[in-house]
C-alpha positions as CSV (number, residue, x, y, z in Angstrom):
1,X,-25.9,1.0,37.1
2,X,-22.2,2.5,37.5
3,X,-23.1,5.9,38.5
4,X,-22.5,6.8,42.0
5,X,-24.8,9.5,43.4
6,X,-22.7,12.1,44.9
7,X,-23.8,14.8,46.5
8,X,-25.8,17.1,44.5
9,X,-28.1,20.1,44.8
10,X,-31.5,20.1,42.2
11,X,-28.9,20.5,39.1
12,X,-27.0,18.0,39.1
13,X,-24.4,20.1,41.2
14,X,-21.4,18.6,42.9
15,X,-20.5,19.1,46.0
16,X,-17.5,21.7,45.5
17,X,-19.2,22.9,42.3
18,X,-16.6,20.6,40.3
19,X,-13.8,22.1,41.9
20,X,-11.5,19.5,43.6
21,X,-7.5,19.1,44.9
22,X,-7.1,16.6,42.5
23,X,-3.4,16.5,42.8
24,X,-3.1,14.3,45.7
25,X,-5.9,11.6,44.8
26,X,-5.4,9.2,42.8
27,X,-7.8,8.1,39.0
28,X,-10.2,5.8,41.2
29,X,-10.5,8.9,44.0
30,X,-11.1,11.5,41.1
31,X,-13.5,9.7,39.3
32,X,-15.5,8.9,42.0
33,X,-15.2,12.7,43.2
34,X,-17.0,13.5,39.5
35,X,-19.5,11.0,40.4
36,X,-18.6,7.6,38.2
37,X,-17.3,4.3,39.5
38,X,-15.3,3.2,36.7
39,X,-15.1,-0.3,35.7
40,X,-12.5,-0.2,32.4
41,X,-9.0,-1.5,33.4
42,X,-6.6,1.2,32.9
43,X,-4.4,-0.7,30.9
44,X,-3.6,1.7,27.9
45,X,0.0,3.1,28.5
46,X,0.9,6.8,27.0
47,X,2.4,5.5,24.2
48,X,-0.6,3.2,23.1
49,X,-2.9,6.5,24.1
50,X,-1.0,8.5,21.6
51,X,-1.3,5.8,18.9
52,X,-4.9,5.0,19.4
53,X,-5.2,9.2,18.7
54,X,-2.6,8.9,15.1
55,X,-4.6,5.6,14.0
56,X,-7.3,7.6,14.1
57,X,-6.3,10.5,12.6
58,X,-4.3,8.2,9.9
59,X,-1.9,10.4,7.9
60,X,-2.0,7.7,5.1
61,X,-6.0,7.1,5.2
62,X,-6.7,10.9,5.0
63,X,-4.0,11.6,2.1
64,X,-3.9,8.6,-0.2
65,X,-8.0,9.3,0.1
66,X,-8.2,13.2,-0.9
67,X,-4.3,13.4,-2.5
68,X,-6.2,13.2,-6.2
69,X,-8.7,15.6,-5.6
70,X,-6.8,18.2,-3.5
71,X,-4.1,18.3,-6.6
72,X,-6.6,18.6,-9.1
73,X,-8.4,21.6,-7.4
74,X,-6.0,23.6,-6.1
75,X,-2.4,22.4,-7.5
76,X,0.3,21.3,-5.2
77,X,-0.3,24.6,-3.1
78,X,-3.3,22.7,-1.8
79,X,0.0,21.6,0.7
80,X,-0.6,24.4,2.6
81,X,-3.7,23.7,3.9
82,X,-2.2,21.1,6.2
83,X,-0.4,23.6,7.9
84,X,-3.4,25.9,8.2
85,X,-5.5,23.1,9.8
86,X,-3.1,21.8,12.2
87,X,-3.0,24.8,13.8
88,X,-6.6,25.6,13.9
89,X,-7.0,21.7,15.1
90,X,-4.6,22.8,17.7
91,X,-6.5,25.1,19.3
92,X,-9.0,22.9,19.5
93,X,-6.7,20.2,20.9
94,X,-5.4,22.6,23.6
95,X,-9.1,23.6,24.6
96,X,-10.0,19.9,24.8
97,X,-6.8,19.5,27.0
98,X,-7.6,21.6,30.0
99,X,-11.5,19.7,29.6
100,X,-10.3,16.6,29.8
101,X,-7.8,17.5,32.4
102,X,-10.3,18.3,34.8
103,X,-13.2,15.7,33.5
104,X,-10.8,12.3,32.6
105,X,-14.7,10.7,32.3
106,X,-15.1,8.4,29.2
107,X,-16.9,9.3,25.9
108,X,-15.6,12.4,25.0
109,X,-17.3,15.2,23.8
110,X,-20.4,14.3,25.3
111,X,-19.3,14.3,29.3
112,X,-17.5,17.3,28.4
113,X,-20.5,19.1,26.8
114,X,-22.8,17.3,30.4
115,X,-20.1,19.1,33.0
116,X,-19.5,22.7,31.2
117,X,-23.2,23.3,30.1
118,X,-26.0,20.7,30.8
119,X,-28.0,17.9,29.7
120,X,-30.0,18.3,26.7
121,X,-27.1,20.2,25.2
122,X,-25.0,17.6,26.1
123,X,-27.4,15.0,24.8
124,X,-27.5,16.6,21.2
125,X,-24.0,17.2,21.2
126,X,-23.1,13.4,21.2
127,X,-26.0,12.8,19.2
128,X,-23.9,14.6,16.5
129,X,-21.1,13.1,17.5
130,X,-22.2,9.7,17.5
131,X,-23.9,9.6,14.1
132,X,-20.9,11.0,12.6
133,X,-18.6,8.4,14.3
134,X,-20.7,5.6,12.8
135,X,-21.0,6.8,9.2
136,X,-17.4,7.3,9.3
137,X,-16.3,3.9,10.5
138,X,-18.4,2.8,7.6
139,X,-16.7,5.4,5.4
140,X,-13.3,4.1,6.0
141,X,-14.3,0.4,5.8
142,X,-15.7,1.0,2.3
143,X,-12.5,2.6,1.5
144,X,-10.5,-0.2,2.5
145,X,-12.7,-2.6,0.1
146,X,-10.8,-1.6,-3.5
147,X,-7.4,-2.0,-1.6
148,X,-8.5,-5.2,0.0
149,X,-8.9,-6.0,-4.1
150,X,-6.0,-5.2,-5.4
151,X,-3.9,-6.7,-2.6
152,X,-5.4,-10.1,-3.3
153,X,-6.0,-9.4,-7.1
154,X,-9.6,-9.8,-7.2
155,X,-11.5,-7.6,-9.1
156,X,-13.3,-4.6,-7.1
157,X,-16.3,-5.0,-8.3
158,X,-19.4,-3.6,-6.2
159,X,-20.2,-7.5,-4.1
160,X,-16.2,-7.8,-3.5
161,X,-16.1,-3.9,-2.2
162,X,-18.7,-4.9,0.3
163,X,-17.7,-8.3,1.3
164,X,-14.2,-7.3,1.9
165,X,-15.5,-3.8,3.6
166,X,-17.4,-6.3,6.4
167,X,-14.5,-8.2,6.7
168,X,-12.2,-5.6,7.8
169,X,-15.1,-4.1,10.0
170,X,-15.3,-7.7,11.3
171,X,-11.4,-8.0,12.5
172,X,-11.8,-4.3,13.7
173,X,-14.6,-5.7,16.0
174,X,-12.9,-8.6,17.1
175,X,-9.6,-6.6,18.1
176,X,-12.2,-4.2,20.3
177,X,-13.6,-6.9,22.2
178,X,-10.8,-8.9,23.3
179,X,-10.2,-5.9,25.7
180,X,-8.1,-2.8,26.6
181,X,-4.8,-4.3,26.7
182,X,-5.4,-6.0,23.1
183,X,-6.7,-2.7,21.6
184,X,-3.4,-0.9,23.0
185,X,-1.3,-3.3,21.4
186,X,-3.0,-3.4,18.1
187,X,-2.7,0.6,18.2
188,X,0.8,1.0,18.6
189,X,1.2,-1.5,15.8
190,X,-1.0,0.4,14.0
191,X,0.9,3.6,14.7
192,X,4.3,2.1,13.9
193,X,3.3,0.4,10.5
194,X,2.1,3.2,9.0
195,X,4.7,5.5,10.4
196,X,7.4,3.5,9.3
197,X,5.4,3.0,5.9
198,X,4.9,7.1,5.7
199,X,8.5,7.2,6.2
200,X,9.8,5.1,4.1
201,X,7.1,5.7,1.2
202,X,8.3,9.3,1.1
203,X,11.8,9.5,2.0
204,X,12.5,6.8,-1.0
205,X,10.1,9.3,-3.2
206,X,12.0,12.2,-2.7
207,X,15.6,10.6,-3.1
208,X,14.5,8.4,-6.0
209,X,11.4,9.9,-7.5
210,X,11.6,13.5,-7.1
211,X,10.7,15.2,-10.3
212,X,10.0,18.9,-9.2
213,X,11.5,21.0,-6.6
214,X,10.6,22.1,-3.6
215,X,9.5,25.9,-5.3
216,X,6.2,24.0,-7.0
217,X,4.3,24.2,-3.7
218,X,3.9,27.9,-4.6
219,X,2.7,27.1,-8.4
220,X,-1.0,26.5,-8.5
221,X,-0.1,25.1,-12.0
222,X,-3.4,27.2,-13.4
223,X,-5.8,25.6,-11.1
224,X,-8.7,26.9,-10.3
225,X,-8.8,28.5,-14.0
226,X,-9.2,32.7,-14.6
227,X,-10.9,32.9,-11.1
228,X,-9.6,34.0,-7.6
229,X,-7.6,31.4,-6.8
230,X,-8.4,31.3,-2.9
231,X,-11.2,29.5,-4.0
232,X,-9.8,27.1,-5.4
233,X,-7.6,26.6,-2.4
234,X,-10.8,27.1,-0.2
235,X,-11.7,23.8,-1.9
236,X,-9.2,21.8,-1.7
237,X,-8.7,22.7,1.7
238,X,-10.8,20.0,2.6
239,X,-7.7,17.5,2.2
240,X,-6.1,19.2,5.4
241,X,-10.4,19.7,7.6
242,X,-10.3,15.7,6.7
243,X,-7.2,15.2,8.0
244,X,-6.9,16.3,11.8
245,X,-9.4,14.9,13.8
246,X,-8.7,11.5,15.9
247,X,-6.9,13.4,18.7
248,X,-10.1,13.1,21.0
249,X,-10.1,9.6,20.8
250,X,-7.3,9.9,23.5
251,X,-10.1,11.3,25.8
252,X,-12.5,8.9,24.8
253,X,-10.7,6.4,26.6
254,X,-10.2,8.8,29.6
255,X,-11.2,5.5,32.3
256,X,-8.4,3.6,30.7
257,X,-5.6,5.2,31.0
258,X,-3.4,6.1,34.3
259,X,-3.3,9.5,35.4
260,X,-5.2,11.0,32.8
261,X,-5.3,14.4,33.0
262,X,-1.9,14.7,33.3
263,X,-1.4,12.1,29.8
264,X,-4.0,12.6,27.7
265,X,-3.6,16.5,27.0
266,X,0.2,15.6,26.5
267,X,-0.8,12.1,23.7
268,X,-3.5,15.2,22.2
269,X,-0.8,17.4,21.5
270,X,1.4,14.6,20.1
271,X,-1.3,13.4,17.7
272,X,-1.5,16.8,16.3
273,X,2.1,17.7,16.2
274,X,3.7,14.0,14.7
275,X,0.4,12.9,12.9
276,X,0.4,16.3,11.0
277,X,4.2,15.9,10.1
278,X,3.3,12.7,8.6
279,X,0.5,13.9,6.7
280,X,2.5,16.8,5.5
281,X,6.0,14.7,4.3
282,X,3.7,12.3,2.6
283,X,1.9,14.6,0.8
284,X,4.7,16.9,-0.4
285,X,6.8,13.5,-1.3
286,X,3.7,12.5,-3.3
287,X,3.1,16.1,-5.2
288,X,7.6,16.3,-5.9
289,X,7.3,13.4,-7.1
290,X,4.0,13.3,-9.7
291,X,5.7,13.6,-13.2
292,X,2.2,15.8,-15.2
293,X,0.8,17.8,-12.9
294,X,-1.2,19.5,-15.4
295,X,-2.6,16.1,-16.3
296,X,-4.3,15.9,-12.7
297,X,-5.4,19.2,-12.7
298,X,-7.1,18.7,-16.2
299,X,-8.7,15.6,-15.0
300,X,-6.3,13.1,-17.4
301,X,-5.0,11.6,-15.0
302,X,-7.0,11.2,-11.6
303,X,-5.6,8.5,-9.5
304,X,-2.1,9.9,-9.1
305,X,-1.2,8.2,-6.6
306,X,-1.3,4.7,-7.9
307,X,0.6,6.0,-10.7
308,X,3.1,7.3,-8.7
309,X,3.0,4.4,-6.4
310,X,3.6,1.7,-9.8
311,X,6.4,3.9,-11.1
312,X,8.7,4.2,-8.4
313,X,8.0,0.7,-6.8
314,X,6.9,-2.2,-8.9
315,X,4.3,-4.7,-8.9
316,X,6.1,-6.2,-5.9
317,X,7.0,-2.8,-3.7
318,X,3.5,-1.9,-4.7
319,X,2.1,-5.0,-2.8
320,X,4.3,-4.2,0.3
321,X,2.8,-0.9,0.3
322,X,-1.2,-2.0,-0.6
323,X,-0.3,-4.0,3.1
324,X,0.8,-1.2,4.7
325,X,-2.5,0.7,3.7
326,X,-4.6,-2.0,5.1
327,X,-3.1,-2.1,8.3
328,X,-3.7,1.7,8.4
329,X,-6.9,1.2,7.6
330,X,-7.6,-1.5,10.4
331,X,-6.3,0.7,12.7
332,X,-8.1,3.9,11.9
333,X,-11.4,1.9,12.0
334,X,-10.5,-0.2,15.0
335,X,-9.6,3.6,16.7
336,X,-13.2,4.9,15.4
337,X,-14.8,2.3,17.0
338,X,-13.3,2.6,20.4
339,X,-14.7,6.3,20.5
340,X,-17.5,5.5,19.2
341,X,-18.2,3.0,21.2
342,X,-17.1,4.5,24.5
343,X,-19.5,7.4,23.7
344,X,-22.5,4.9,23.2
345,X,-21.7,3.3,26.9
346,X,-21.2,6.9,28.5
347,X,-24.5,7.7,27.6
348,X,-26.0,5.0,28.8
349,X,-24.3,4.9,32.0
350,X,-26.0,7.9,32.3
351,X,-29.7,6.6,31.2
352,X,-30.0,9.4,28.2
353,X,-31.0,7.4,25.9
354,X,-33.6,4.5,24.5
355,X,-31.4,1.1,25.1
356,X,-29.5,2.5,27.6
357,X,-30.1,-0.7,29.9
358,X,-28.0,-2.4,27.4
359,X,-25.4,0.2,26.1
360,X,-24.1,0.8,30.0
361,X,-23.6,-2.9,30.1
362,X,-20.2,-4.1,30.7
363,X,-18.2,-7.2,30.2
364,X,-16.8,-8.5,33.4
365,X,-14.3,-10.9,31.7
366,X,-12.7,-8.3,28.8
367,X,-13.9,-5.2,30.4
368,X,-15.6,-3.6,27.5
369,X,-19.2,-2.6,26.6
370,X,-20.0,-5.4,24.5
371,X,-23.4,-4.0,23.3
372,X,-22.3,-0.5,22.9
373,X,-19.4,-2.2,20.3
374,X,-22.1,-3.6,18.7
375,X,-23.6,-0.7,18.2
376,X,-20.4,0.4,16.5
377,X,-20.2,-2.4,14.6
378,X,-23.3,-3.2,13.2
379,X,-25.2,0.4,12.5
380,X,-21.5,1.1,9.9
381,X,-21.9,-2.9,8.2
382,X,-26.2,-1.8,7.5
383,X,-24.4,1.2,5.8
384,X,-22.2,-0.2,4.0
385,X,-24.9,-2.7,2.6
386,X,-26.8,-0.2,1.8
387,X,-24.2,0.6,-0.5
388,X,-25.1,-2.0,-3.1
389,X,-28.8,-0.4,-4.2
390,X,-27.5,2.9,-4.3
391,X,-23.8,3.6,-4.2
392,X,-24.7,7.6,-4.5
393,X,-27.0,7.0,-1.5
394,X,-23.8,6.0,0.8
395,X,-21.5,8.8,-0.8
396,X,-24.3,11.9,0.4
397,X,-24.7,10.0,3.5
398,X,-20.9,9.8,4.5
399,X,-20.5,13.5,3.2
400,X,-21.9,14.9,6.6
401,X,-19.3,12.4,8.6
402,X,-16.9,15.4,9.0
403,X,-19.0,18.3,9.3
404,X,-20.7,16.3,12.0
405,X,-17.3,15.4,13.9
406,X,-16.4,19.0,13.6
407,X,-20.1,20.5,14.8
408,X,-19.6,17.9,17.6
409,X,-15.7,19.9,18.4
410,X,-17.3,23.0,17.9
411,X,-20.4,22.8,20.7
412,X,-17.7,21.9,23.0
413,X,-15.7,24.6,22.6
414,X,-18.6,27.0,22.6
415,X,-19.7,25.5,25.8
416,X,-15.9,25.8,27.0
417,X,-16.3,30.0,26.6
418,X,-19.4,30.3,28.0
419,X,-18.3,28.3,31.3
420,X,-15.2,30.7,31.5
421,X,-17.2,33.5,30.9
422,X,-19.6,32.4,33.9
423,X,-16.7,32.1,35.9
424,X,-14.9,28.5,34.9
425,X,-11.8,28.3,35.7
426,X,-10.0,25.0,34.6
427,X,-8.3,23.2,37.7
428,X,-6.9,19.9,36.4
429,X,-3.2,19.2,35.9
430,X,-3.1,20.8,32.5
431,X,-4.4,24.6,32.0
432,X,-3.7,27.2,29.5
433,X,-3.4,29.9,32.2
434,X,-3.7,33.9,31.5
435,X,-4.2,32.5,27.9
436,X,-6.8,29.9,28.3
437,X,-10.0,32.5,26.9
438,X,-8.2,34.0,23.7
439,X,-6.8,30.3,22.6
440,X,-10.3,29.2,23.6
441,X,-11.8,32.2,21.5
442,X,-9.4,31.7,18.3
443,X,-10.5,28.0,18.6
444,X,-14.0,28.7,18.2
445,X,-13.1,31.1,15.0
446,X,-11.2,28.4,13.1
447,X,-14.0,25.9,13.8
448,X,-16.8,27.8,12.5
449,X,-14.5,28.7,9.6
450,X,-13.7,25.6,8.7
451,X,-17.2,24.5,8.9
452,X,-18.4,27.3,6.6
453,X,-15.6,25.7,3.6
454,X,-17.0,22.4,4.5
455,X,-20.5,23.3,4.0
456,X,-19.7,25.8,1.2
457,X,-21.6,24.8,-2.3
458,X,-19.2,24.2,-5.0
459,X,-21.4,22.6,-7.6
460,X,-23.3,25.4,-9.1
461,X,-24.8,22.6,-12.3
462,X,-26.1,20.1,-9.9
463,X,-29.4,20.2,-8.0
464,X,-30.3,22.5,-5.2
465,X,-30.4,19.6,-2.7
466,X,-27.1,18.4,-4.2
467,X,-25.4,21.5,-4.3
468,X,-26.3,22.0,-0.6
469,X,-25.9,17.8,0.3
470,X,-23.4,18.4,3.5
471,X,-25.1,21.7,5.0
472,X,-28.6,19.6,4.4
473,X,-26.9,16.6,6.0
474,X,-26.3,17.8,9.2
475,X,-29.7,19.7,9.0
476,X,-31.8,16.1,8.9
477,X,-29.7,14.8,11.4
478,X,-30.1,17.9,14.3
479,X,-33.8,17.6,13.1
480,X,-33.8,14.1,13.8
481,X,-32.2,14.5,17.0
482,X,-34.3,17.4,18.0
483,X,-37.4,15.2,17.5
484,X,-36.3,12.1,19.4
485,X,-35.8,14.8,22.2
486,X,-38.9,16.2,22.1
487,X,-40.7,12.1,21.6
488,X,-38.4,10.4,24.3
489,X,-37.0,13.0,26.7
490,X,-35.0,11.1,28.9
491,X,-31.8,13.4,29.2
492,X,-34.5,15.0,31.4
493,X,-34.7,12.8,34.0
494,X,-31.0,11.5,34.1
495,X,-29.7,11.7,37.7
496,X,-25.9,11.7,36.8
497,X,-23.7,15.2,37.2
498,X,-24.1,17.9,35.0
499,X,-23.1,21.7,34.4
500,X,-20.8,21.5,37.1
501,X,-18.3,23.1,35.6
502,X,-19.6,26.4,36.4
503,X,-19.5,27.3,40.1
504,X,-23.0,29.0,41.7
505,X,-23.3,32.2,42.7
């Protein structure tokens, strides 16, 4: 087992309550002060921290995906929604920061959840988490299928989706277990391809393809019909929830990078600020320059951005770009599975879970968890083959990816106010100061908002159970968690630190 035993009271407690001059120590001291003996190289530079976060995020993943659906239900002011987001998702980002800051532990949301409230939250907090982790690296590897297809021009049908959906999970596995120092390098390509690609994609849109002006992002172009339009944005709003999440990947890989609470809030921030610009140009390049808006909106036309794609650069700049969108792909799924991943080994370094004896176990020759990788390799390839018998099956399944990624950001930040509000104050080498509480507060606001528009029913024809598919998705998968807790308690009897965070009284 990796975990030290440090001093502790009947808690879990630290000695020092979790409060420590970290300044002077260096990551093998401070680690071992929060109880862990890490054994990850920290071979991931700043730079390939911040590009495993973008990759994962994906500016051209998350718009190419929702660009036809966000047009045709709330017209190109659907654009704003990206700005709205990013700065909700900042919040969130800065909370996360001072977190992270003080607890550089790997896995993510789950430690962090451990140190500022306890076990059994902690425990269902990464069980959310996790489970949405998985069905979206499955998500984004069945997206990549069709493009796989049309790059190679095969025909997508549903065999060649699947087979060329395992393939890229398969490269995205290999990349992960050739180590730390391999899965840096493929990130910054990752990041530079498609930011290059976004760039160049857009800026030859705009100067060669423009056909509006700028003044359309404030025409909803009758969308949404004789109704309020805010709902109609409400909708489509979902381009821009879909869109920012991958910035706590940089803290899922906490043990692997150097002096990482002074890096990781810093590549967090990054993420948001220049993976939210990208998202943004390309999706006002792609809305100036779609020629029949109304066309989308009315449902005539609804893959606009192939069209636009085919117009303004050929069969043979089309291929260029098809390669581009793979690689982004890759990338986002080779990110996923790194926190994903990391999260599976935490938790069995800790002993919370049934297989932990296995999950904690560690490669001594590529320094990786080679079974929890397995875990994020092979749980998303059963999904996608489930695909085949019902391809409606996979699409209610996947539905709950985000709204679990976001209920898993959300317990964390609740569990952030109510540590500061038993008396946590923050003392790693980022904090939000006298502001810390309301940016923590306005955090929590935008989440639960966001999560409400995600959950919201919008399809008053269909069946109760359908109309209600991503509320009742993260429904059966608490439930299921709350069972297995209930069945197999072991988050009970795991020795490692926990609620820390909060100093006693």
């Amino acid at each position: 087992m990796s975990t030290t035993q440090p001093t502790s009271d009947a808690r879990g407690r630290n000695e020092g309550d979790g409060f420590y001059d970290f300044h002077d120590k260096d990551d093998a001291a401070h680690l071992h002060a929060l109880g862990y003996k890490s054994e990850f190289k920290r071979d991931m530079s700043p730079w390939a921290n911040f590009s495993l976060g973008f990759t994962y995020l994906s500016p051209v993943v998350g718009i190419y995906t929702l660009f036809a659906f966000a047009l045709a239900t709330g017209g190109p002011p659907m654009i704003w929604s990206l700005v709205i987001v990013g700065v909700g998702q900042l919040l969130v980002a800065l909370t996360f920061s001072e977190i992270v800051a003080q607890f550089p532990v790997a896995g993510g949301v789950y430690p962090w959840a451990r140190r500022l409230w306890g076990r059994r939250y902690a425990w269902m907090t990464g069980w959310v988490y996790l489970v949405a982790l998985l069905v979206t690296i499955a998500s984004v590897a069945y997206g990549s299928g069709p493009f796989i297809a049309a790059t190679f021009g095969i025909d997508a049908t549903v065999n060649n989706v699947i087979a060329f959906s395992l393939l890229l999970l398969a490269v995205a596995t290999a990349i992960n277990f050739m180590g730390t120092k391999v899965l840096a390098k493929a990130a910054i390509i990752g990041f530079s391809a498609e930011i290059i690609g976004a760039l160049v994609v857009g800026g030859w849109l705009l100067i060669a393809h423009r056909e509006h002006n700028i003044g359309i992002i404030f025409d909803s172009f009758g969308a949404g019909g004789d109704g309020d339009y805010m709902w109609a944005f409400a909708a489509a709003a979902l381009i821009g929830l879909y869109q920012y999440y991958g910035f706590e990947a940089c803290g899922d890989v906490a043990e692997e990078v150097p002096d990482p609470g002074r890096l990781i809030p810093k590549a967090m921030r990054r993420t948001i600020y220049i993976g939210g610009a990208a998202a943004t140009f390309v999706c006002l390049s792609l809305i100036l320059a779609v020629a029949d808006i109304p066309a989308v909106i009315a449902g005539e036309d609804t893959d606009p951005v192939s069209t636009v794609l085919g117009e303004a650069f050929g069969p043979v700049g089309s291929k260029i770009i098809l390669v581009i969108v793979l690689i982004s792909f890759l990338s986002c799924a080779m990110s996923l599975q790194a926190a994903a991943s990391r999260l599976a080994y935490s938790y069995g370094r800790d002993e919370m879970i049934m297989g932990s004896s296995l999950l904690k176990k560690f490669s001594p020759t590529r320094h990786v968890p080679p079974y929890a990788l397995l875990l994020a390799a092979v749980v998303p390839a059963v999904i996608i083959v489930g695909s085949k018998f019902s391809t409606d099956a996979i699409t209610k399944i996947i539905s709950f990816a985000a709204l679990g990624i976001y209920i898993g950001f959300q317990m964390v930040v609740l569990a952030a106010l109510r540590a500061r509000l038993k008396g946590w104050v923050p003392s790693g080498k980022y904090s939000l100061g006298k502001w810390g509480l309301a940016v923590n507060i306005a955090a929590l606001v935008y989440g639960v908002t966001a999560m409400i528009n995600m959950a919201w029913p919008r399809t008053p024809d269909a069946p109760w159970y359908d109309n209600w598919i991503v509320a009742l998705s993260a429904a059966v998968v608490i439930g299921i968690g709350l069972v297995y807790m209930v069945v197999h308690p072991l988050h009970d009897k795991s020795t490692a630190p926990y609620a820390d965070a909060i100093p006693t009284k």
